[in-house]
TIDRENLUM-100142 format. One line per 3 residues: number of its first residue (from 1); their letters; for each residue x, y, z of C-alpha. Coordinates in nm, 4 decimals, always signed. Layout:
<sites>
NUM	A	X,Y,Z | ... $
</sites>
This chain:
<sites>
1	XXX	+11.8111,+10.8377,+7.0895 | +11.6029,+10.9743,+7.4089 | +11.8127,+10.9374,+7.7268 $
4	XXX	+11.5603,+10.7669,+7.8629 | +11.5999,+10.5407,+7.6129 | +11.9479,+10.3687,+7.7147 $
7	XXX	+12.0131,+10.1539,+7.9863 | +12.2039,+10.2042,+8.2844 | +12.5504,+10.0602,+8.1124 $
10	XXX	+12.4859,+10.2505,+7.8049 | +12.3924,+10.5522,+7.9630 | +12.6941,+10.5793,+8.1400 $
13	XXX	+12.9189,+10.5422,+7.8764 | +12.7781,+10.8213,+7.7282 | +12.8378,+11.0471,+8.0239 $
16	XXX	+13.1905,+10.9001,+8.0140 | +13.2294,+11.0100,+7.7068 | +13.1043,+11.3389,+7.7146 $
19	XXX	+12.8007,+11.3037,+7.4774 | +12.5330,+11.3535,+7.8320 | +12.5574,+11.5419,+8.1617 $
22	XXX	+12.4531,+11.3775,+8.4605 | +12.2424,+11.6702,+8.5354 | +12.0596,+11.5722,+8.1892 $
25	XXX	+12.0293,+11.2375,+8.3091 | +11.8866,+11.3542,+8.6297 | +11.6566,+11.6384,+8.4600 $
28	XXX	+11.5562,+11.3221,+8.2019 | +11.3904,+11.1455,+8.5020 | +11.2026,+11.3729,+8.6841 $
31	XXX	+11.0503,+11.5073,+8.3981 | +10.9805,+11.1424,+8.3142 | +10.8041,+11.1393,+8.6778 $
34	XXX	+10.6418,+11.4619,+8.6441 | +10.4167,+11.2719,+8.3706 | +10.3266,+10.9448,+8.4686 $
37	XXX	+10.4042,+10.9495,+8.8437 | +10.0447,+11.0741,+8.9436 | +9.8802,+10.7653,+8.7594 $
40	XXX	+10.1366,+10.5073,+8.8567 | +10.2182,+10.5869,+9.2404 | +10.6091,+10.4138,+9.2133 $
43	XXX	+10.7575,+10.6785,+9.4605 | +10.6812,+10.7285,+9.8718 | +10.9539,+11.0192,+9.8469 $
46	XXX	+11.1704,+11.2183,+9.5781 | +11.4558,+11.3731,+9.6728 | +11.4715,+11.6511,+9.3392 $
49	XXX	+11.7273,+11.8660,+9.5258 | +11.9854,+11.6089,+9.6775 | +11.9564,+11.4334,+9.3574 $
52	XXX	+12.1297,+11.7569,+9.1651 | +12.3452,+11.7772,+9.4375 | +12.4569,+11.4527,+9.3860 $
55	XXX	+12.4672,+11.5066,+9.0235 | +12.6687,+11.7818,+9.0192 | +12.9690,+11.6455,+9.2490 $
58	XXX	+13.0009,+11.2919,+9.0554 | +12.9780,+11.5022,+8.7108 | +13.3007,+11.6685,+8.8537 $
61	XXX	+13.4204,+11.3295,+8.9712 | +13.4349,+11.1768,+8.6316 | +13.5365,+11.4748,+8.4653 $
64	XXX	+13.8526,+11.4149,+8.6616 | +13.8674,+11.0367,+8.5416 | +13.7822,+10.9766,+8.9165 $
67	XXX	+13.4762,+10.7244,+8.8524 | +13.5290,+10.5306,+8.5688 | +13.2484,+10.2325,+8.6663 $
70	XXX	+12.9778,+10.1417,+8.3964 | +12.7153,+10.3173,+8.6585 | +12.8904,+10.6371,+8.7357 $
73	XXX	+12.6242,+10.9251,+8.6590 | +12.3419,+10.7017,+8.7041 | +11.9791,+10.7917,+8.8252 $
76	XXX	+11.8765,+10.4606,+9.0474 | +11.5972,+10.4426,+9.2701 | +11.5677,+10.2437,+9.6209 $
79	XXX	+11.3244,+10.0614,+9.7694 | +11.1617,+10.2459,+10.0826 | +11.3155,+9.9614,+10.3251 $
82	XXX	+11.6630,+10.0365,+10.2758 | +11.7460,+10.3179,+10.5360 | +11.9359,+10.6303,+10.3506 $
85	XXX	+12.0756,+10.9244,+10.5510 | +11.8549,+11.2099,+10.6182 | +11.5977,+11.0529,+10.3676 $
88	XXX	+11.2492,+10.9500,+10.4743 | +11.2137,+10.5609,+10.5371 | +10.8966,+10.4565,+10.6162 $
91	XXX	+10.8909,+10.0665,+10.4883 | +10.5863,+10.2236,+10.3119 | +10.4025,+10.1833,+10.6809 $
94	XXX	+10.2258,+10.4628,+10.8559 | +10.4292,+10.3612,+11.1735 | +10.7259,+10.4679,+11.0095 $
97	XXX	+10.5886,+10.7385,+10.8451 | +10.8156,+10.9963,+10.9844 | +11.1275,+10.7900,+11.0628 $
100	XXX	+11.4695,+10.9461,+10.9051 | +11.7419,+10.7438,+10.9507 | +12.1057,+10.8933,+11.0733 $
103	XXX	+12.2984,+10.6275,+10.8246 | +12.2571,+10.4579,+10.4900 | +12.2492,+10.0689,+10.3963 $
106	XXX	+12.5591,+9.9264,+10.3449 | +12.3688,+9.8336,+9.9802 | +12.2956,+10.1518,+9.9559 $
109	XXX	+12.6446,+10.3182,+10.0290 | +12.8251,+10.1017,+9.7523 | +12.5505,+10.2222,+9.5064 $
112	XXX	+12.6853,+10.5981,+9.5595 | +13.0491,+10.4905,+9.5656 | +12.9697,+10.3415,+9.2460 $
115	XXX	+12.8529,+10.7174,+9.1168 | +12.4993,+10.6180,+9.0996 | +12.2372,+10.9484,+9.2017 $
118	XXX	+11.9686,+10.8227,+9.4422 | +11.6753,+11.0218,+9.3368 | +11.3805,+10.8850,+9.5999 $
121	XXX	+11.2540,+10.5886,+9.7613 | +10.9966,+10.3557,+9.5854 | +10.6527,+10.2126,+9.6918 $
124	XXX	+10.6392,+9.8394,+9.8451 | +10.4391,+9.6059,+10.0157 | +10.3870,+9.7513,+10.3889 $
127	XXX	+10.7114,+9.6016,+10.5832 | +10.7617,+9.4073,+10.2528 | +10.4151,+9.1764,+10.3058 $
130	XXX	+10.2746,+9.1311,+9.9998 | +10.2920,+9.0119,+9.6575 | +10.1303,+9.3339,+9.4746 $
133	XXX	+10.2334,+9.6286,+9.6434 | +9.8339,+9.6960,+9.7374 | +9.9286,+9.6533,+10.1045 $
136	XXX	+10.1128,+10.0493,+10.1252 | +10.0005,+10.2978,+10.3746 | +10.0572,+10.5384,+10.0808 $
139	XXX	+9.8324,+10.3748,+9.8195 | +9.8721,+10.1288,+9.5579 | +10.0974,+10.1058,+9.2708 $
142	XXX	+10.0013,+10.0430,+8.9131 | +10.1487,+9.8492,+8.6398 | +10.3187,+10.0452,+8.3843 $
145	XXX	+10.1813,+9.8093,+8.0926 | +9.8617,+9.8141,+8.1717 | +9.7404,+10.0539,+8.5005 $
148	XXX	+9.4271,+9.8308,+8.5920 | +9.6892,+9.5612,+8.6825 | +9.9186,+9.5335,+8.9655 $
151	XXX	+10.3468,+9.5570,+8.9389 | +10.3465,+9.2763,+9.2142 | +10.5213,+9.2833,+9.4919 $
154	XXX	+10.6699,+9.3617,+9.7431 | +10.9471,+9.5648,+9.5082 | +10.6710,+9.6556,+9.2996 $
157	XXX	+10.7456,+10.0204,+9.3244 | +11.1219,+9.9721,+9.1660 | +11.0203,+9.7386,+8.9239 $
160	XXX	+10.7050,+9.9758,+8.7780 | +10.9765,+10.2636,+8.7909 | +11.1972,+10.0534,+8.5694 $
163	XXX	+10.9621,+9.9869,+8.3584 | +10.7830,+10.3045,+8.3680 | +11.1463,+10.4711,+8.2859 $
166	XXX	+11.1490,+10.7061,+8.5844 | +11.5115,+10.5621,+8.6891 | +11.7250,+10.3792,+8.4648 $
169	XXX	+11.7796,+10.0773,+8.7933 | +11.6595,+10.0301,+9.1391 | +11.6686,+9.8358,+9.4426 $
172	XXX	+11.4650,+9.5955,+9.5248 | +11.4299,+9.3376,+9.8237 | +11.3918,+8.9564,+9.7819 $
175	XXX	+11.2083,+8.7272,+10.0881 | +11.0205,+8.5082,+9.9005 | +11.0543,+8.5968,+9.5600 $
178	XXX	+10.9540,+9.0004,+9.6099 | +11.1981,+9.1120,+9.3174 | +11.1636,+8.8667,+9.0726 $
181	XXX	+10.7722,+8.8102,+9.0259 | +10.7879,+9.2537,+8.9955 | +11.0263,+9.2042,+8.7315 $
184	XXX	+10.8059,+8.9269,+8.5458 | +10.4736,+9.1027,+8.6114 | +10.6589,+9.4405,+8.4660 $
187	XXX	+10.8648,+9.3302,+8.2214 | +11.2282,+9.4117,+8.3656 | +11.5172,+9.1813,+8.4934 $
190	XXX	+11.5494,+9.0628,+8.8262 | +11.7952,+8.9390,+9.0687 | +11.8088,+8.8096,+9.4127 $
193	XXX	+12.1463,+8.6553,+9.4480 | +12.2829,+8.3830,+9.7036 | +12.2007,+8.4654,+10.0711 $
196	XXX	+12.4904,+8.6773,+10.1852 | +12.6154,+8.8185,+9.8735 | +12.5025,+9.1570,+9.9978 $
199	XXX	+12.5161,+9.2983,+10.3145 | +12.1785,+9.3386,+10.4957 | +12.3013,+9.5764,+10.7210 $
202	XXX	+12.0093,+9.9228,+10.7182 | +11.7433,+9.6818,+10.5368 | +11.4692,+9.6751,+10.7601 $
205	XXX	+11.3957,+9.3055,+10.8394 | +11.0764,+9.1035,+10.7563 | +11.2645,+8.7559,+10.7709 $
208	XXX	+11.5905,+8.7983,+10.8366 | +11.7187,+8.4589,+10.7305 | +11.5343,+8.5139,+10.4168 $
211	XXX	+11.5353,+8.8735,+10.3144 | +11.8245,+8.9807,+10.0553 | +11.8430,+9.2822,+9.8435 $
214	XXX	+11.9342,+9.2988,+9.4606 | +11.8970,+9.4800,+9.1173 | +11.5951,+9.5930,+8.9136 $
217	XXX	+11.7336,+9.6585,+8.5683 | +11.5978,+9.6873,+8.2090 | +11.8423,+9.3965,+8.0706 $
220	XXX	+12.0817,+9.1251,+8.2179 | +12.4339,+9.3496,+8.1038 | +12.2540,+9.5885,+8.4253 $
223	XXX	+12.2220,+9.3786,+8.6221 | +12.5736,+9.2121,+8.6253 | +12.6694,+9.5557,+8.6658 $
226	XXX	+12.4721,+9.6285,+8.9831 | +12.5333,+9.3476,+9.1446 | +12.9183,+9.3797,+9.0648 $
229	XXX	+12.8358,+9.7065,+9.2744 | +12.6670,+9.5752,+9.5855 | +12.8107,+9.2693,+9.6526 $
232	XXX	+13.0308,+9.2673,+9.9190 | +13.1492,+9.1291,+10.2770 | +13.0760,+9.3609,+10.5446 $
235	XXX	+13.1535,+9.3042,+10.9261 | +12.8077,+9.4827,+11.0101 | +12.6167,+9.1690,+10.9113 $
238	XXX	+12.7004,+8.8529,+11.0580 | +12.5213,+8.6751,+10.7562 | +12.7387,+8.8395,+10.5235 $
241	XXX	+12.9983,+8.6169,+10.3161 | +13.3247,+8.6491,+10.1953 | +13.3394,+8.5757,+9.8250 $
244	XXX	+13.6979,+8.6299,+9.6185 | +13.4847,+8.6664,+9.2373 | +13.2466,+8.9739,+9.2134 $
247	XXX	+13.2578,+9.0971,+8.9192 | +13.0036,+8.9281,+8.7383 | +12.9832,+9.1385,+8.4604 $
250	XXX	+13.2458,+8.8751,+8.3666 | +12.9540,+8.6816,+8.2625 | +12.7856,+8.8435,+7.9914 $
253	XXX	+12.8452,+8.6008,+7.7230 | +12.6343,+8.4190,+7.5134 | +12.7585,+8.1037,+7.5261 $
256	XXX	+12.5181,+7.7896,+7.6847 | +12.6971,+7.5083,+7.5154 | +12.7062,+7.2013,+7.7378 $
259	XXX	+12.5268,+7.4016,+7.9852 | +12.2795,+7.1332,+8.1787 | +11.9385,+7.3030,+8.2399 $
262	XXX	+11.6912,+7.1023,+8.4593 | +11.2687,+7.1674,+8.3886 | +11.0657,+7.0436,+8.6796 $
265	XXX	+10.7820,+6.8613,+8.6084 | +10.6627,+7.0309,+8.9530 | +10.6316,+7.3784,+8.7886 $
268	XXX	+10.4387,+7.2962,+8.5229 | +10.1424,+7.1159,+8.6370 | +9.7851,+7.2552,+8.7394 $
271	XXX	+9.7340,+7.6218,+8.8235 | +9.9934,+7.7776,+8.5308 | +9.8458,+7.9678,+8.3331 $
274	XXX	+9.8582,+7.7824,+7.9601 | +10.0011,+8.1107,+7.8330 | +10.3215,+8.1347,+8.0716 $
277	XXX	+10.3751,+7.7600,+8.0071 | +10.4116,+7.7827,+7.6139 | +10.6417,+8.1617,+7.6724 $
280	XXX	+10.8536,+7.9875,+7.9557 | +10.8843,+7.6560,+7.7238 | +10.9538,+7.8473,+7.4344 $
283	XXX	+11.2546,+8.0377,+7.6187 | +11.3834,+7.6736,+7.6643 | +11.3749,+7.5828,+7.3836 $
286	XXX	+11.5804,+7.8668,+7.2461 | +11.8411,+7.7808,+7.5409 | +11.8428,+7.4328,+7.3433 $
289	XXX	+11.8699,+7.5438,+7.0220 | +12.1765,+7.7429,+7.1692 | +12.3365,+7.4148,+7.2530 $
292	XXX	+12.2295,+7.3623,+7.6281 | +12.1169,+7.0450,+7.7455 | +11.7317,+7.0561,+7.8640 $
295	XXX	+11.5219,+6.8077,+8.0161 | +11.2384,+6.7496,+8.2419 | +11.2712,+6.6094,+8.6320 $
298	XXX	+11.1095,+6.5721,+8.9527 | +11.2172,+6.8331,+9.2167 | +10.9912,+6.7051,+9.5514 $
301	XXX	+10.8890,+6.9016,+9.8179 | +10.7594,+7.2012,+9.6238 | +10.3705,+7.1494,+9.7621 $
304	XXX	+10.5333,+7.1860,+10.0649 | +10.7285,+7.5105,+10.0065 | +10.4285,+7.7703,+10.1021 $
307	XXX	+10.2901,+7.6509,+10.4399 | +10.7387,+7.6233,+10.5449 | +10.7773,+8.0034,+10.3757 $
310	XXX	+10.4466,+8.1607,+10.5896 | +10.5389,+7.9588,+10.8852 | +10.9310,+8.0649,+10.9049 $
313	XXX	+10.8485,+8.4306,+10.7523 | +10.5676,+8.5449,+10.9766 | +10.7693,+8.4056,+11.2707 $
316	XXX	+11.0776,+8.5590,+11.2054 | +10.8192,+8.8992,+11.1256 | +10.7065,+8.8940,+11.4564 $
319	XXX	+11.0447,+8.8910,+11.6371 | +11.1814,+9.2076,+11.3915 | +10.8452,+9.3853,+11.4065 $
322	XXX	+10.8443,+9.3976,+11.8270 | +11.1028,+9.7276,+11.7816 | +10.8224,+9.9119,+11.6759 $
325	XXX	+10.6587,+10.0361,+11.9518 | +10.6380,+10.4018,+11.9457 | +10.8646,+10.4400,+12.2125 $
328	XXX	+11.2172,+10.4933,+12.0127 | +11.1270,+10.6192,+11.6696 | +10.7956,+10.6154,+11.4494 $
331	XXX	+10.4648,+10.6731,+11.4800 | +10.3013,+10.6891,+11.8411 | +9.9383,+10.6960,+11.9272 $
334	XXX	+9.8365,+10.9957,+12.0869 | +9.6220,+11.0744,+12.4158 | +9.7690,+10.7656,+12.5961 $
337	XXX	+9.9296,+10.8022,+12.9050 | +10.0608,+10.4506,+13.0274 | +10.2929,+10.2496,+12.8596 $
340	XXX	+10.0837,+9.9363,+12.7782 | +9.7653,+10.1016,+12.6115 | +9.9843,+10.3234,+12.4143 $
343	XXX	+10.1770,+9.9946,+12.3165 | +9.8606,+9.8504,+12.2132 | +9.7256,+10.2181,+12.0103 $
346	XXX	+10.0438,+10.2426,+11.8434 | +10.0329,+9.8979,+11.7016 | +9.7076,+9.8940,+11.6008 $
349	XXX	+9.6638,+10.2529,+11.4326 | +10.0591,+10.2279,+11.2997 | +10.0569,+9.8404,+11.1093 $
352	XXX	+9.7801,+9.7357,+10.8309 | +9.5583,+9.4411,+10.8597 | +9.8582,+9.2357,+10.6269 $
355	XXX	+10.1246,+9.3120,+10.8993 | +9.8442,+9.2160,+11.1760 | +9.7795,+8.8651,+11.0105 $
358	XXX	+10.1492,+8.7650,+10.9944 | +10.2436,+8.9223,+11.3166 | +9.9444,+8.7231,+11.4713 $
361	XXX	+10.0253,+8.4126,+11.2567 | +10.4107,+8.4291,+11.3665 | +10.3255,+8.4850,+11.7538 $
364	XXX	+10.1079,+8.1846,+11.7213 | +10.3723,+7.9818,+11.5712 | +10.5913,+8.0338,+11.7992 $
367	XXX	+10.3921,+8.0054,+12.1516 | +10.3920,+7.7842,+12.3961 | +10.3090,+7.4165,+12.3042 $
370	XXX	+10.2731,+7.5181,+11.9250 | +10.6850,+7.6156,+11.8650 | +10.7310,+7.2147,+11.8031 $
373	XXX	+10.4484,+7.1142,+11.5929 | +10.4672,+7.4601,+11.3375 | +10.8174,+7.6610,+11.3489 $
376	XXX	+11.0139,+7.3844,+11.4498 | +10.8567,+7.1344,+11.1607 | +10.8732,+7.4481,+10.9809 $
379	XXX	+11.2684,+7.4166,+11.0145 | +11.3125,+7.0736,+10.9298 | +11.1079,+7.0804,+10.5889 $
382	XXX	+11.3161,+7.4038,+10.5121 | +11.6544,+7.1748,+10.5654 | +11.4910,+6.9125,+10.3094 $
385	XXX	+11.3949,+7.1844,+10.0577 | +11.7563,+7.2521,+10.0718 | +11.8360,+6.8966,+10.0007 $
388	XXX	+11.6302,+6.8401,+9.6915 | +11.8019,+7.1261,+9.5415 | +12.1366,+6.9941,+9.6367 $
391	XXX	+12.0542,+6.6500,+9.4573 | +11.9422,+6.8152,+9.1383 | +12.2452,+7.0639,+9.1166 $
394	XXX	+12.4262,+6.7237,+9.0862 | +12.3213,+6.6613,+8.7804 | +12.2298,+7.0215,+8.6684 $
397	XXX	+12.4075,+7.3591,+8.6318 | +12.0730,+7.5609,+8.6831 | +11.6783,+7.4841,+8.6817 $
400	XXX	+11.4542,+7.6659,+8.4764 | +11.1092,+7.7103,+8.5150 | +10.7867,+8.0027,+8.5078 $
403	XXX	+10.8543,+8.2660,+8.8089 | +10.4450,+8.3485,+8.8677 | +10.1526,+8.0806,+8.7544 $
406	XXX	+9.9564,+8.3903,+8.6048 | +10.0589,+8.7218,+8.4746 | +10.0258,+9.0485,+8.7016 $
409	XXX	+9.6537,+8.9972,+8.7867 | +9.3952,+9.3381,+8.8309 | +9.3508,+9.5516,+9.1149 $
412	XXX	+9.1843,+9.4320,+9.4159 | +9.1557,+9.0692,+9.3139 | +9.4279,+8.9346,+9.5359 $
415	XXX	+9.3354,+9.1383,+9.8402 | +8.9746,+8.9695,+9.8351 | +9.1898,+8.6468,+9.8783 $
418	XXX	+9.4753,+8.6414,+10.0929 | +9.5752,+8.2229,+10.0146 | +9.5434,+8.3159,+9.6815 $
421	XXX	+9.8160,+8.5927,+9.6988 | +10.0226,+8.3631,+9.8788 | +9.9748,+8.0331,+9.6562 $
424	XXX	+10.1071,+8.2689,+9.3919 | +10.4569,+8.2341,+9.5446 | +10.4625,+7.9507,+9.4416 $
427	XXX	+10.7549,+7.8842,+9.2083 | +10.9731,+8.1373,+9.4308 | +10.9795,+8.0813,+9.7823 $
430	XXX	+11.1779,+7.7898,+9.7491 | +11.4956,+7.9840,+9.6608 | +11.4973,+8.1853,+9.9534 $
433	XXX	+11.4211,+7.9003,+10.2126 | +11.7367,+7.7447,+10.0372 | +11.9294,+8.0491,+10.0229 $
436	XXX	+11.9920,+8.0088,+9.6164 | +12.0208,+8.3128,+9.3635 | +11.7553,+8.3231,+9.1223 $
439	XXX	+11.6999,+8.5559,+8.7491 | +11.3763,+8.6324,+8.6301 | +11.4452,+8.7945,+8.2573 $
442	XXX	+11.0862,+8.8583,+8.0175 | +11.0221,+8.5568,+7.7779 | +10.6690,+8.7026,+7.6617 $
445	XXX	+10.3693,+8.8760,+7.6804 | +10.0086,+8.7054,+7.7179 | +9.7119,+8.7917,+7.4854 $
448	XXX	+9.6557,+9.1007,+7.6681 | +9.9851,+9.2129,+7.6261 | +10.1028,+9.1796,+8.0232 $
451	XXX	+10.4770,+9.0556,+8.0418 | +10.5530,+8.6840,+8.1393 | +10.8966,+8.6003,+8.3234 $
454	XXX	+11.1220,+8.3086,+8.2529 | +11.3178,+8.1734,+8.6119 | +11.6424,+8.0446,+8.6000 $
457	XXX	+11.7330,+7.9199,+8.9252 | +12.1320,+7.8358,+9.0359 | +12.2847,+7.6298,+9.2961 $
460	XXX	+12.4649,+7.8593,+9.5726 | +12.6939,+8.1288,+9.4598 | +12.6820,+8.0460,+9.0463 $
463	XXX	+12.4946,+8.3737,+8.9576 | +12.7434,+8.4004,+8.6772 | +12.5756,+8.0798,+8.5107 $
466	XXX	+12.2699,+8.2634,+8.5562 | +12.3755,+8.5724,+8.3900 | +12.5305,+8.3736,+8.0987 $
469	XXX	+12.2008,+8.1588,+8.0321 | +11.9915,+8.4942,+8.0635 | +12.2389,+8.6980,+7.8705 $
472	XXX	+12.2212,+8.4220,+7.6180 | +11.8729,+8.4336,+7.6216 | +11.7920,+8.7754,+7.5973 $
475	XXX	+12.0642,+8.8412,+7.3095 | +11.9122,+8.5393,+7.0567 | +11.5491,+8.6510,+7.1637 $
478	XXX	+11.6442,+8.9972,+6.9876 | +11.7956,+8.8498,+6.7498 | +12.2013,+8.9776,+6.8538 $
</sites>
């Protein structure tokens, strides 16, 4: 079996066991990027020689029985928002395109303590705003199953690297559904657990009551074991919470029986694609057949959930996006001698025109005599959103439904059509205005052969239902 080959669990065992060097691992990847990397544009920045480094002093590590975890040895990849010592950070944004930050994310951090070799920093969405990673200073990234399409976005550089097996897991960042429609437009799992299951500190915000990091993986049994490795409580961020059961790896069994499983008829009227609809139908009815209890309902408010997500995100995008200035760090425009026009240089030669539109949209939201009528309504719909989903986790352990109403569409179309892009948020924005972990695991290909994502959605801090139902779901769809 190719190294490439085995997933991040599997892989590791074998190191454990003596059968692979982490070196090999390492060496696996990079010649993996060395052949499709010019095509598919996943990386801003490789770190080849820290990554041996690395290598070399966790191989020693387990060889002393030291690191025992199921990702010790482990090449991973991180998205280019999450600030790592002495590495390049630019949030894939040309104002940022020579920041190096003195400290890692917290996220970050528990990754290496884990044993896991960072080897670079992956393409995204400028400052995260975008759903097809077109929006980069540094270019656009392509789908690995198909290059004329996009990998979505914003974590559409970890997902395509995933998928495109130049890491065996990544990081990704979730605002409004950024690492779950990647994973569904490129094949790979996806998981952006309950606000405050993982420390935010050294993510650079886009909507800080919204943004939350989690794993890109190849199949669930990864992704229990990431998370397992992230999760935490950490003083540095006040939004982080204290939770006593982390190990969700405890979860990986196939076993739905009784399990209550909620459809919305919401999800599946016009705009989805007929294609996702049968794939994402057909997933629930294998849940079924596994003894779970489906059936349909009305979850209200979901029209709603786009104009609350733009309002609330661009707002809270033009508060964290102030910092840069070109006074402290980053790019500064040059031949400007007073303060104001070099302000005004900076920020127009540093941000693109996607960062422009929700900076301007978010300033205007929250000015004078419009703060009541946009952010504040903004608010109050948000605390209803929550509501519905409160009233249907009453009666049901998760909700299923499709995570994108289309699969990964080409290059170029979305950027002709900025509503469009964001309409395509559709099914996921609502689980970050109401804080809620979400799974997006593959349920199917369309006639062209581009992957299609099935959602499971779960009330506040029950990713381990999620990971059971997926786990379930991936292990009868290949027929374990």
């Amino acid at each position: 079996m190719n190294i490439l080959d085995y997933t991040a669990v599997q892989l590791s065992e074998k190191i454990k066991q003596g059968e692979v060097k982490v070196a090999e691992a390492v060496e696996a990847v990079f010649e993996q990027i060395d052949k499709t990397e010019e095509s598919l544009n996943c990386y801003v920045t490789l770190e080849k020689e820290k990554a041996f480094r690395q290598a070399a002093a966790i191989q020693e590590k387990i060889d002393r029985k030291e690191l025992t975890g199921p990702l010790a040895g482990v090449p991973f990849a991180v998205k280019d928002n999450m600030c790592t010592k002495g590495t390049l950070t630019t949030c894939s944004s040309k104002i940022l395109s020579n920041f190096v930050p003195t400290f890692s994310a917290e996220a970050v951090l528990r990754l290496e303590a884990a044993g896991a070799v960072i080897i670079g920093k992956t393409n995204m969405d400028e400052f995260a705003m975008g759903s097809t990673t077109e929006t980069s200073y540094y270019g656009v990234t392509r789908n690995p199953k198909n290059p004329e399409h996009v990998p979505g976005g914003s974590s559409g550089g970890s997902a395509a690297a995933v998928a495109a097996k130049e890491c065996f897991a990544a990081l990704g960042s979730d605002t409004g559904g950024s690492i779950r429609q990647p994973a569904s437009y490129c094949g790979v799992v996806g998981l952006k657990p309950t606000y405050g299951t993982v420390s935010r500190y050294g993510l650079i915000a886009y909507g800080s009551s919204l943004d939350q990091i989690g794993p890109l993986t190849k199949d669930v049994a990864d992704c229990a074991a990431v998370l397992t490795a992230i999760a935490s409580h950490d003083l540095k961020d006040s939004t982080s919470m204290e939770r006593e059961d982390t190990d969700f790896t405890a979860a990986l069994v196939a076993d739905v029986k009784g399990m209550r499983i909620g459809i919305p008829r919401d999800y599946f009227g016009e705009g989805l694609d007929p294609q996702v609809k049968d794939a994402v139908l057909k997933a629930a009815d294998v849940l079924k057949s596994q003894g779970a209890l489906v059936e349909e309902f009305d979850l209200s408010l979901v029209e709603y959930a786009i104009p609350t997500y733009y309002t609330i995100a661009a707002a809270e995008a033009s508060s964290n996006l102030e910092r840069f200035d070109g006074v402290k760090y980053g790019y500064r425009a040059k031949g400007v001698e007073d303060l104001h026009p070099m302000y005004k240089r900076t920020r127009s030669e540093g941000f693109g025109p996607e960062v422009k539109r929700r900076i301007m949209l978010g300033s205007f939201v929250l000015s004078s005599g419009y703060y009541d009528a946009y952010y504040l309504k903004a608010l109050k719909v948000k605390a209803l959103i929550k509501r519905a989903f409160d009233d249907a986790f009453t009666k049901y352990d998760m909700i299923l439904g499709p995570v994108a109403p289309t699969t990964a569409p080409k290059l170029g179309e979305s950027l002709s059509d900025p509503i469009k892009m964001y309409l395509g948020d559709i099914y996921t924005i609502s689980i970050n205005l109401a804080g809620l972990p979400g799974i997006s695991v593959p349920c199917g290909e369309d006639k062209n052969g581009l992957p299609i994502g099935l959602q499971l959605i779960g009330d506040s801090f029950q990713e381990k239902k999620l990971i059971r139902a997926a786990y379930t779901y991936e292990q009868c769809k290949e027929g374990k």
